[in-house]
mmJSON file of the N, C-alpha and C atoms, coordinates in Angstrom:
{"data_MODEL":{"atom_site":{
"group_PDB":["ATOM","ATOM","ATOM","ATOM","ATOM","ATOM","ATOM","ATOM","ATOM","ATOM","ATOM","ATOM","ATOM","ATOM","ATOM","ATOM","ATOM","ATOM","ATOM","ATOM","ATOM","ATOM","ATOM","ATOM","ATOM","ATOM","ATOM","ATOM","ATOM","ATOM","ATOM","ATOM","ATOM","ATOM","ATOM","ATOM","ATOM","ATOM","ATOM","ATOM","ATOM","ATOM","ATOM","ATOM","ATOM","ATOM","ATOM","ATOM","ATOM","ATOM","ATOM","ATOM","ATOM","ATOM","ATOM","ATOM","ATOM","ATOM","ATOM","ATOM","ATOM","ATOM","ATOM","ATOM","ATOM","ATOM","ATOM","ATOM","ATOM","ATOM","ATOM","ATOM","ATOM","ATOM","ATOM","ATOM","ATOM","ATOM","ATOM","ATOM","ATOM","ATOM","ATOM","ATOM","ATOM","ATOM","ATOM","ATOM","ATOM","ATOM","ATOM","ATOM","ATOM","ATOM","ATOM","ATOM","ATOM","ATOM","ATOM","ATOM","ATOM","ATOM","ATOM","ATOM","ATOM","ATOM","ATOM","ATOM","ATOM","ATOM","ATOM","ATOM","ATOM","ATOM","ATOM","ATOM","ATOM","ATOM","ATOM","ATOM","ATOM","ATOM","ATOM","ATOM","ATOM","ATOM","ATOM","ATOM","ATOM","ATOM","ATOM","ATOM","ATOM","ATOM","ATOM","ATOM","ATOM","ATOM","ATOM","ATOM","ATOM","ATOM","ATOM","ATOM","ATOM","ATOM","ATOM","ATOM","ATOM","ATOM","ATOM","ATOM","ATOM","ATOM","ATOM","ATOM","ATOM","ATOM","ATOM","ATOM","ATOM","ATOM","ATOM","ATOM","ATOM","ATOM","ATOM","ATOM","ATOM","ATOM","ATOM","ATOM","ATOM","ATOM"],
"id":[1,2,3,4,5,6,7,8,9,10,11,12,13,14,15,16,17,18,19,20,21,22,23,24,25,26,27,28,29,30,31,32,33,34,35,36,37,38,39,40,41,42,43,44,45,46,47,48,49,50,51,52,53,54,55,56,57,58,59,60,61,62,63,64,65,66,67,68,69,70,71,72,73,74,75,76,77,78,79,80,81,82,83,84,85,86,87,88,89,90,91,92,93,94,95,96,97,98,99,100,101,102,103,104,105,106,107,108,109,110,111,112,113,114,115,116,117,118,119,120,121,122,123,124,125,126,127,128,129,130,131,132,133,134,135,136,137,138,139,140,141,142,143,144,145,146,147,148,149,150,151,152,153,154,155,156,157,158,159,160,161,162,163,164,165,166,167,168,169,170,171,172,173,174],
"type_symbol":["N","C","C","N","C","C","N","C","C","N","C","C","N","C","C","N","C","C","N","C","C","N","C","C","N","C","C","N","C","C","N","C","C","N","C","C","N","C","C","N","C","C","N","C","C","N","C","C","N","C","C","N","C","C","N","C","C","N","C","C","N","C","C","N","C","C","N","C","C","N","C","C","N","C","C","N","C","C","N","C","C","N","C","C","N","C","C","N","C","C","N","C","C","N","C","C","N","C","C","N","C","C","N","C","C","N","C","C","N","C","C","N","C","C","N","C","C","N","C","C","N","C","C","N","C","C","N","C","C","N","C","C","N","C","C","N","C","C","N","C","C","N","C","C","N","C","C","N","C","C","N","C","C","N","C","C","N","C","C","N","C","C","N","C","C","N","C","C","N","C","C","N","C","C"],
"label_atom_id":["N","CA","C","N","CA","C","N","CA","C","N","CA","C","N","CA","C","N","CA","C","N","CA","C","N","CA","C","N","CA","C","N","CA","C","N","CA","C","N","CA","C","N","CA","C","N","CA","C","N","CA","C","N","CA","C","N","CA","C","N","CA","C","N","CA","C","N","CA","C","N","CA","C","N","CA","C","N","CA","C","N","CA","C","N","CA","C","N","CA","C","N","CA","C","N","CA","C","N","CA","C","N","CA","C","N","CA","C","N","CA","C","N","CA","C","N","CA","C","N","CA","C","N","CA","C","N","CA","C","N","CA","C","N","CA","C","N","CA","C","N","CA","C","N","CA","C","N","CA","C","N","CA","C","N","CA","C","N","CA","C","N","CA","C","N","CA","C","N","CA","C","N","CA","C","N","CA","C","N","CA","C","N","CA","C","N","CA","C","N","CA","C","N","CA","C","N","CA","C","N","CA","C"],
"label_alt_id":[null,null,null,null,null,null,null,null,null,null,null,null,null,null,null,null,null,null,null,null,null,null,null,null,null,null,null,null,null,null,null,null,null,null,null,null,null,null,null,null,null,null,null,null,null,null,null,null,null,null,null,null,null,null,null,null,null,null,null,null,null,null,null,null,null,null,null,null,null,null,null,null,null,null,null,null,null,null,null,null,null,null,null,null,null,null,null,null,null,null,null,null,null,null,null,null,null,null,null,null,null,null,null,null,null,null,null,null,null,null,null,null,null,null,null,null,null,null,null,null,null,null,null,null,null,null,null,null,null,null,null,null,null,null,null,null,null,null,null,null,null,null,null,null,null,null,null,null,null,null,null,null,null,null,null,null,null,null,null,null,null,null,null,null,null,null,null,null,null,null,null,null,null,null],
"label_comp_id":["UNK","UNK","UNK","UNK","UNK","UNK","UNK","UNK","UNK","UNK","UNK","UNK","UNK","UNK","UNK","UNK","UNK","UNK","UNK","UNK","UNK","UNK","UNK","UNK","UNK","UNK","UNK","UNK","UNK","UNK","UNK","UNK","UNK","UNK","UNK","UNK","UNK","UNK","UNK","UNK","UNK","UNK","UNK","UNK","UNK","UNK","UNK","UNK","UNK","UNK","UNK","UNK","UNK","UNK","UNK","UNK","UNK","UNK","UNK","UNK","UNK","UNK","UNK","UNK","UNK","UNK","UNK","UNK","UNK","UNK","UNK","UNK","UNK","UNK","UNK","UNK","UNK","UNK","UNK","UNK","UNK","UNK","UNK","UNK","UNK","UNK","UNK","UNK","UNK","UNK","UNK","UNK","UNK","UNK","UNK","UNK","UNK","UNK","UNK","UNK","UNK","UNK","UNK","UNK","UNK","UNK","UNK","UNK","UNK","UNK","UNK","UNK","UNK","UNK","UNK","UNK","UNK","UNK","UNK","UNK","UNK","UNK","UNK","UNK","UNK","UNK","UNK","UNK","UNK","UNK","UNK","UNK","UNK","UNK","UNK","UNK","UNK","UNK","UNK","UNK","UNK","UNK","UNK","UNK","UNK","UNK","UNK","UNK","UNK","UNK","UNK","UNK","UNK","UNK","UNK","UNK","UNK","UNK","UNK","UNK","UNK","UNK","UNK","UNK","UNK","UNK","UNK","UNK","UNK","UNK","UNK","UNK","UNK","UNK"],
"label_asym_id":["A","A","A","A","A","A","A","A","A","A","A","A","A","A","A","A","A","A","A","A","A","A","A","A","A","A","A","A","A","A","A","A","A","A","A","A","A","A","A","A","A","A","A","A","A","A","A","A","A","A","A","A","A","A","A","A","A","A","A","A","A","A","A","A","A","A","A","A","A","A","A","A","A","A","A","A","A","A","A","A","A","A","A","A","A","A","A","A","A","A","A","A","A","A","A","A","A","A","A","A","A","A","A","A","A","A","A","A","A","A","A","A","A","A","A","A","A","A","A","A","A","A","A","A","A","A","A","A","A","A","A","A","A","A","A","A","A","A","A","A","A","A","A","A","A","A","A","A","A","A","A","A","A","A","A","A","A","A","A","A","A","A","A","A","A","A","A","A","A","A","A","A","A","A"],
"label_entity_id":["1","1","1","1","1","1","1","1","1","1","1","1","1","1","1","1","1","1","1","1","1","1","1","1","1","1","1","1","1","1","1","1","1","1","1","1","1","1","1","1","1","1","1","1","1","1","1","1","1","1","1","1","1","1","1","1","1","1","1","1","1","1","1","1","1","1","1","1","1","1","1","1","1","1","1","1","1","1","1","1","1","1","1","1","1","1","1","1","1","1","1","1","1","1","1","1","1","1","1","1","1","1","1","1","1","1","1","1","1","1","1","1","1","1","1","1","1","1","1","1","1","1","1","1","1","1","1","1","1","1","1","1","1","1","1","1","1","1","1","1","1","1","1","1","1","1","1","1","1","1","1","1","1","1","1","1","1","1","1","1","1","1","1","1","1","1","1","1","1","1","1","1","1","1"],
"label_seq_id":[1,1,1,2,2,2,3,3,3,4,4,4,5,5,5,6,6,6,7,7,7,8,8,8,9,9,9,10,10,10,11,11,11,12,12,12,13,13,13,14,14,14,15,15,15,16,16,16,17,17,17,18,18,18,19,19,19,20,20,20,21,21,21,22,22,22,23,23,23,24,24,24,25,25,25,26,26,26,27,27,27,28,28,28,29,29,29,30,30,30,31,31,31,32,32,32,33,33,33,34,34,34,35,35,35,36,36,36,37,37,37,38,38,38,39,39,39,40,40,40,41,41,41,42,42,42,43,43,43,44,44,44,45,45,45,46,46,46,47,47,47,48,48,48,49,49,49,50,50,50,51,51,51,52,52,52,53,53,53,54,54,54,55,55,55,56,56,56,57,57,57,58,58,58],
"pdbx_PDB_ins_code":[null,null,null,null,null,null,null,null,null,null,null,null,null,null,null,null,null,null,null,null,null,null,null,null,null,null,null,null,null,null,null,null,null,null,null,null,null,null,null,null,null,null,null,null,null,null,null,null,null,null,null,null,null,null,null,null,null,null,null,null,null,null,null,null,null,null,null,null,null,null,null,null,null,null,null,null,null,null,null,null,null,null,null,null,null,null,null,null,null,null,null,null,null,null,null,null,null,null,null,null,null,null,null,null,null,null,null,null,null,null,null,null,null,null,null,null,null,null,null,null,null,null,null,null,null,null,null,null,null,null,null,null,null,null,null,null,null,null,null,null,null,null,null,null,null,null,null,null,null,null,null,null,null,null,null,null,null,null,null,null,null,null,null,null,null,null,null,null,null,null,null,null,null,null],
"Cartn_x":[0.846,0.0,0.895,0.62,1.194,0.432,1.094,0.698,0.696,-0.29,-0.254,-0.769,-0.647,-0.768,-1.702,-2.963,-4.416,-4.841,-4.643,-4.972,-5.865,-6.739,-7.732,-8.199,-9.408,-10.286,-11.159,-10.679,-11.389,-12.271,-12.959,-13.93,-14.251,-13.914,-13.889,-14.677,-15.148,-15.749,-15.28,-14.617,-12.785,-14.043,-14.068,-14.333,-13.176,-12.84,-12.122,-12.599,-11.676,-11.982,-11.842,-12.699,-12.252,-12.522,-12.159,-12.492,-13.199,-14.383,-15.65,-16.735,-16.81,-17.601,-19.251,-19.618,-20.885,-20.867,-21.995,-21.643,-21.402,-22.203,-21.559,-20.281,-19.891,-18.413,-17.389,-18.095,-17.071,-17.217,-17.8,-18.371,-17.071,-17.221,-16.693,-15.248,-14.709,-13.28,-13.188,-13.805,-13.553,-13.6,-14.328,-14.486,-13.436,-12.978,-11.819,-10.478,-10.054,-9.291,-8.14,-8.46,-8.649,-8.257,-7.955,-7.832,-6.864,-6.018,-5.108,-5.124,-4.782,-4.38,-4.348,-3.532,-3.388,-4.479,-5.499,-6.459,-7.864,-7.454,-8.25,-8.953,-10.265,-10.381,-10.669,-11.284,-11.53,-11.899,-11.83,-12.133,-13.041,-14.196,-14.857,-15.159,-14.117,-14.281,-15.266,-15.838,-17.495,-17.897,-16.466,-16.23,-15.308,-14.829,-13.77,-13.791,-13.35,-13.52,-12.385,-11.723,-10.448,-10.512,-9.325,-9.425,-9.016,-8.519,-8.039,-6.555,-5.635,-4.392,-3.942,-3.538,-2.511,-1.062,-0.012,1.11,1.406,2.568,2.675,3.781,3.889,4.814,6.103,5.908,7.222,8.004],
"Cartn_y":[-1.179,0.0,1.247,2.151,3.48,4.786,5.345,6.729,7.743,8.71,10.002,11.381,12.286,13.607,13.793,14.233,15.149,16.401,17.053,18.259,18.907,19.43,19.558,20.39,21.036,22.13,21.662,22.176,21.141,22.956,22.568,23.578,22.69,23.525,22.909,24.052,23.26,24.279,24.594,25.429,25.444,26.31,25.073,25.764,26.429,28.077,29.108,29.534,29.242,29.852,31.064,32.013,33.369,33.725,34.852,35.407,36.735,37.121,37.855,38.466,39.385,39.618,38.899,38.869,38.716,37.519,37.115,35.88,37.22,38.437,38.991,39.397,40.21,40.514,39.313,37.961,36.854,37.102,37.064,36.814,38.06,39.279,40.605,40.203,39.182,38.993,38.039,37.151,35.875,36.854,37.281,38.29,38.792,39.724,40.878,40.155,38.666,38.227,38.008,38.652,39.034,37.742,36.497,34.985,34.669,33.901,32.965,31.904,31.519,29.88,28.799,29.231,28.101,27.886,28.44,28.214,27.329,26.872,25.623,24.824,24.601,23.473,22.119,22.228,21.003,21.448,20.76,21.122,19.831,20.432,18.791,18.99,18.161,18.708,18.476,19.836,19.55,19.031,19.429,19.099,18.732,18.065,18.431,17.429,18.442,18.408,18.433,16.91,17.265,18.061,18.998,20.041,19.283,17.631,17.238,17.035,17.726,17.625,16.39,15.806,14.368,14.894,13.993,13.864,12.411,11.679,10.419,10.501,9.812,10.43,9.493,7.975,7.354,7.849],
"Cartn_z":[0.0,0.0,0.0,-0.754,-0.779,-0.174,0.163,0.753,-0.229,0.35,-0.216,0.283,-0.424,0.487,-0.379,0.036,-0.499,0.134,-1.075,-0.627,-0.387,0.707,1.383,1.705,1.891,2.38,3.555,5.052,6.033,6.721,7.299,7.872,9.65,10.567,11.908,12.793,13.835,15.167,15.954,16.238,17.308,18.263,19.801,21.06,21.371,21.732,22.56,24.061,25.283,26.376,26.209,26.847,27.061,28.437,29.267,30.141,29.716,30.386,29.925,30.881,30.888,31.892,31.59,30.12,29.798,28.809,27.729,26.717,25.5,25.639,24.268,24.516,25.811,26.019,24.841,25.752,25.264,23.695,23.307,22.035,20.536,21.601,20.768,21.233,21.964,21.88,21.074,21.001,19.867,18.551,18.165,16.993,16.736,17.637,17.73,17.648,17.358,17.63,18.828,19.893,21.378,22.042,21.54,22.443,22.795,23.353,22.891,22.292,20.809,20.489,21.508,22.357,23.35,24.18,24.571,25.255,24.287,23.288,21.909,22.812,23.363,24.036,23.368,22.091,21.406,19.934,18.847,17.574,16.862,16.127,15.515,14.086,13.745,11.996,11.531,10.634,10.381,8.791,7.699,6.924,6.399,5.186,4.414,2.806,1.869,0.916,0.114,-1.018,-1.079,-2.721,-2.674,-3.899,-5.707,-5.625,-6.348,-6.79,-5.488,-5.759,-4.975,-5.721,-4.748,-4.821,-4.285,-4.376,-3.633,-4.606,-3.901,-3.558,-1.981,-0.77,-1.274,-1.737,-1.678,-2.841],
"occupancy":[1.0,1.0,1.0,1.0,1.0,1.0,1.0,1.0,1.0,1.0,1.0,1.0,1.0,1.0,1.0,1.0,1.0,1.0,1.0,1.0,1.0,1.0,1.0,1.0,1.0,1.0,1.0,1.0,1.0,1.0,1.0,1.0,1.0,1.0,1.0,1.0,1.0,1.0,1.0,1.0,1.0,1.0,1.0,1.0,1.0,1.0,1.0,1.0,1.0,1.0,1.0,1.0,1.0,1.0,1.0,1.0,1.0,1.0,1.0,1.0,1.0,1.0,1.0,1.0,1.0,1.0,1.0,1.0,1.0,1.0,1.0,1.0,1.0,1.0,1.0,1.0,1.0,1.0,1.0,1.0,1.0,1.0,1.0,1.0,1.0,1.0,1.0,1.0,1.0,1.0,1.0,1.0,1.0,1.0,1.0,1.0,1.0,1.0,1.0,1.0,1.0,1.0,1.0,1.0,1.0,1.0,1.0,1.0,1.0,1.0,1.0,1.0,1.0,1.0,1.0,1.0,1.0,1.0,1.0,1.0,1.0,1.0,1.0,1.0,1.0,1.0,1.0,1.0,1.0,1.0,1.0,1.0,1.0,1.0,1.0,1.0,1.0,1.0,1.0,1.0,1.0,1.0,1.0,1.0,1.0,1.0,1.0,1.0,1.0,1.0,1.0,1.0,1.0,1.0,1.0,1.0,1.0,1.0,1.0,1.0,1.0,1.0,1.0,1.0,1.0,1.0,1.0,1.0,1.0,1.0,1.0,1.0,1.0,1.0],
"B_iso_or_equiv":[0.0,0.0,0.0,0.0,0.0,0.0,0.0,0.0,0.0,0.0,0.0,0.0,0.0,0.0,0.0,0.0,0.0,0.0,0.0,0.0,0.0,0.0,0.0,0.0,0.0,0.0,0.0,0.0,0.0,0.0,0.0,0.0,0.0,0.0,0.0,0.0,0.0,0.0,0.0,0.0,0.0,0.0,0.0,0.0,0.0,0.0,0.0,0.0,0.0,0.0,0.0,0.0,0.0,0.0,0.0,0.0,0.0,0.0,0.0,0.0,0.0,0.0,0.0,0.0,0.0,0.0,0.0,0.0,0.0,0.0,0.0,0.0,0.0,0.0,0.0,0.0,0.0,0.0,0.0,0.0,0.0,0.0,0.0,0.0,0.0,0.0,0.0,0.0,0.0,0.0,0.0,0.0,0.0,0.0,0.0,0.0,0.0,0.0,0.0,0.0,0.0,0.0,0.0,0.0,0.0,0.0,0.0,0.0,0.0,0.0,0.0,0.0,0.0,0.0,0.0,0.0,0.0,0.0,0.0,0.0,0.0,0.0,0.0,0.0,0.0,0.0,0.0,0.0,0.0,0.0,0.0,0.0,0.0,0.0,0.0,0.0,0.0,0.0,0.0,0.0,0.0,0.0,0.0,0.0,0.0,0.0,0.0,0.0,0.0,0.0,0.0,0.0,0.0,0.0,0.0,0.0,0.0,0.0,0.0,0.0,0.0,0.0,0.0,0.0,0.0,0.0,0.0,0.0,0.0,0.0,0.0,0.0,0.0,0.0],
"pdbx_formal_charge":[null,null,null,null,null,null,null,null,null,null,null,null,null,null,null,null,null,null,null,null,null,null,null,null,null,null,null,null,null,null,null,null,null,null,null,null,null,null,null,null,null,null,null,null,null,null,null,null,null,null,null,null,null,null,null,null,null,null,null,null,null,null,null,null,null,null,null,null,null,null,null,null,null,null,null,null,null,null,null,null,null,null,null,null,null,null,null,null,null,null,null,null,null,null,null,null,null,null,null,null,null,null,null,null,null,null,null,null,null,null,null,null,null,null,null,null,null,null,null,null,null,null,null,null,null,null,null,null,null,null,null,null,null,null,null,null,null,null,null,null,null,null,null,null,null,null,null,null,null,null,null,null,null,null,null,null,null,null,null,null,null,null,null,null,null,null,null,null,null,null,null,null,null,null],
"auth_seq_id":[1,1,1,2,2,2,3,3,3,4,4,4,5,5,5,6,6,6,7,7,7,8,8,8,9,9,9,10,10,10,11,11,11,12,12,12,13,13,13,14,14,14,15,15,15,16,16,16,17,17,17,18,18,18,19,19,19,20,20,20,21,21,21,22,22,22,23,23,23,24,24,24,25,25,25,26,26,26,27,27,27,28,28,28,29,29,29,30,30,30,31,31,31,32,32,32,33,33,33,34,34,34,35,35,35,36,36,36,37,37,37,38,38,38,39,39,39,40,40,40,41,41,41,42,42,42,43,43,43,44,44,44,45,45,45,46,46,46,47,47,47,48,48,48,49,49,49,50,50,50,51,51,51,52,52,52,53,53,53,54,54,54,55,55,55,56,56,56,57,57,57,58,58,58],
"auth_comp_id":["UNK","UNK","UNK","UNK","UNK","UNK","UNK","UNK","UNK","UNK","UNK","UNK","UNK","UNK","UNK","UNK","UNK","UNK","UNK","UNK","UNK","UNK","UNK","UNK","UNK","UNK","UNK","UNK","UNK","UNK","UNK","UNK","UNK","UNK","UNK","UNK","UNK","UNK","UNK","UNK","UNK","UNK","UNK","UNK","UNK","UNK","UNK","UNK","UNK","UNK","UNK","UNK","UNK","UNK","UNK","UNK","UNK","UNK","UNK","UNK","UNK","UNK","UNK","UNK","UNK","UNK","UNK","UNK","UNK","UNK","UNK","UNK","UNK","UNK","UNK","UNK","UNK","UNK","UNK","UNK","UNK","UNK","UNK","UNK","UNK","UNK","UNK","UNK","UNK","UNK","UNK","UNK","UNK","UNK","UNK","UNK","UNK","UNK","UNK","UNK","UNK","UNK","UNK","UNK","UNK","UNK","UNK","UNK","UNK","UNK","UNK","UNK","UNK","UNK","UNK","UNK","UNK","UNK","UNK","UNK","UNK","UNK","UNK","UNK","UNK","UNK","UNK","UNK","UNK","UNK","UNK","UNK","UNK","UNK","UNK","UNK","UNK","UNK","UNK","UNK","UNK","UNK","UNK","UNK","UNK","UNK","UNK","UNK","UNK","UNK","UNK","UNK","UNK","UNK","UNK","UNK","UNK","UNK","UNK","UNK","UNK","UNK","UNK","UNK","UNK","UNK","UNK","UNK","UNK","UNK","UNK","UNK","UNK","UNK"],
"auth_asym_id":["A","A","A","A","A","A","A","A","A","A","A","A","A","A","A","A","A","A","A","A","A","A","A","A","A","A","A","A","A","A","A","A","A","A","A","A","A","A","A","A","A","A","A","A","A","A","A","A","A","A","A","A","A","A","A","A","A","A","A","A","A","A","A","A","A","A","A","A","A","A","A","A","A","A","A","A","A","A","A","A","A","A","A","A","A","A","A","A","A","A","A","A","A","A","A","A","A","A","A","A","A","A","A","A","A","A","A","A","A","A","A","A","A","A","A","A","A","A","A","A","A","A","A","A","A","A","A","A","A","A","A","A","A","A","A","A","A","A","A","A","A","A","A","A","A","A","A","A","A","A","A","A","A","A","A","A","A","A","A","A","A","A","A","A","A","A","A","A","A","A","A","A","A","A"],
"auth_atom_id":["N","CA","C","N","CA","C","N","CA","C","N","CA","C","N","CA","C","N","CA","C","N","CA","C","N","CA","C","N","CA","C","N","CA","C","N","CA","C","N","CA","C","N","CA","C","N","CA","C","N","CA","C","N","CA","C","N","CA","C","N","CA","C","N","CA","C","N","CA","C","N","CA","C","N","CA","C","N","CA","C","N","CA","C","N","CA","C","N","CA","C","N","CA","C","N","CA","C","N","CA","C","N","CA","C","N","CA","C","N","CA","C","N","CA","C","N","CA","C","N","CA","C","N","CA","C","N","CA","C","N","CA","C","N","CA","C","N","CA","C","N","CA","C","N","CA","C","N","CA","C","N","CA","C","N","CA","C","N","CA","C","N","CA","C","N","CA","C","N","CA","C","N","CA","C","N","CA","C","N","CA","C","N","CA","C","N","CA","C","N","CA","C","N","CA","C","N","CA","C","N","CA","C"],
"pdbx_PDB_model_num":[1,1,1,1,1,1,1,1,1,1,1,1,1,1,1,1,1,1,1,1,1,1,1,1,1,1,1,1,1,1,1,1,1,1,1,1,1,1,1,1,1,1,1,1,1,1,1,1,1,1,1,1,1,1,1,1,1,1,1,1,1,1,1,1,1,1,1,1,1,1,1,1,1,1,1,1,1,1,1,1,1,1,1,1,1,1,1,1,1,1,1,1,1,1,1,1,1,1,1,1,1,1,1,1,1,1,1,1,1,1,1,1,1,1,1,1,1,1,1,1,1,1,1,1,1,1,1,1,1,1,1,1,1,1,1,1,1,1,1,1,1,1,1,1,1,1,1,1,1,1,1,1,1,1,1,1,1,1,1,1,1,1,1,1,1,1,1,1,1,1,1,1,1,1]
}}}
């Protein structure tokens, strides 16, 4: 069996902690880009769709 790389268009639901006084507060920092990366609590890929490019890895 051979491997390969497909190239992909994935679309995910990235839960972000924030600290907030309110849910819109929270809301206008997720927006505002206002987060940290590191605070990701979980992601569930909702799609993905490959674009037609392969490459074979061996």
């Amino acid at each position: 069996m051979k491997q390969y790389d497909v190239e992909t268009v994935c679309t995910y639901r990235t839960w972000v902690r924030v600290d907030a006084d309110d849910e819109k507060a929270a809301e206008r920092k997720v927006k505002d880009m206002a987060w940290d990366m590191t605070r990701i609590q979980y992601q569930t890929m909702v799609e993905s769709e490959p674009t037609g490019t392969v490459r074979d890895v061996n």
